[in-house]
N, C-alpha and C positions, 0 to 999 in steps of 0.2 A: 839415578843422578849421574849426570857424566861430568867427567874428571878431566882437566885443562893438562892433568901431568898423567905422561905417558907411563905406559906398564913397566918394567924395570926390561932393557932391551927393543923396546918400541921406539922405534924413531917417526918424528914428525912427521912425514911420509905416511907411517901405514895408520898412526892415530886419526890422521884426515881421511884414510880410504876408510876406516871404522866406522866414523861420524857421518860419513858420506851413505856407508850403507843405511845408518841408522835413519837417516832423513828421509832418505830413497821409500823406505820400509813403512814410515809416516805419513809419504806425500802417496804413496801408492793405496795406504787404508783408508786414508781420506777419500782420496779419487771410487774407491769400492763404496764406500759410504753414500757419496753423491747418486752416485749410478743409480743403488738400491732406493733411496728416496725419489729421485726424478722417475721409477720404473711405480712405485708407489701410487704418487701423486697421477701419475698418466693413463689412467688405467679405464677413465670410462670411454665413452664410445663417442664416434665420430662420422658422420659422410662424408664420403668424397665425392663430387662430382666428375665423370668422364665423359668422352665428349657423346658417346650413345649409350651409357649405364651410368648408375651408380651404386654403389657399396657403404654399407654402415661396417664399421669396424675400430677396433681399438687404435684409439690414438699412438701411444708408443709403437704400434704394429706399423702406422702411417708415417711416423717418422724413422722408422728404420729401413723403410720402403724407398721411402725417398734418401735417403743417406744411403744407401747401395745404393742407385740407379746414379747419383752424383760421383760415385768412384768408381763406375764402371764408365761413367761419362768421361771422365778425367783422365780415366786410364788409353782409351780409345783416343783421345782428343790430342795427347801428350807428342806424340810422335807428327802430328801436323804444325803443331806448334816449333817442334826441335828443325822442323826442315823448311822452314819459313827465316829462318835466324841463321 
């Protein structure tokens, strides 16, 4: 249970960066939580089609596939943008 009165010497300042950790701590096991269910649930199998193949493979493999190829896109794309402006 957390306590509104600070420890004897604690000033309001570090009781917020305490609390702050504590949430941080909460919102970060949640965020793992998610992860490991959506890696769950994703797991059976999928086509892609390409434009002369195609591939059967795990869905989460397909979305991690394409979420790298979009940050390496962005990354790439970043500096035409900065010298456009």
């Amino acid at each position: 249970m957390v306590s509104d009165v600070a420890p004897q010497g604690e000033g309001r300042f570090q009781s917020w960066r305490r609390h702050r950790r504590h949430v941080r701590k909460v919102v970060v096991g949640l965020l793992l939580v998610y992860v490991f269910v959506f890696a769950a649930l994703n797991t059976h199998h999928t086509r892609i089609d390409f434009v002369f193949y195609s591939v059967r493979t795990r869905t989460l493999f397909a979305l991690a596939v394409v979420a790298a190829l979009s940050f390496v896109a962005g990354y790439l794309l970043r500096g035409r943008r900065a010298r456009r402006h």
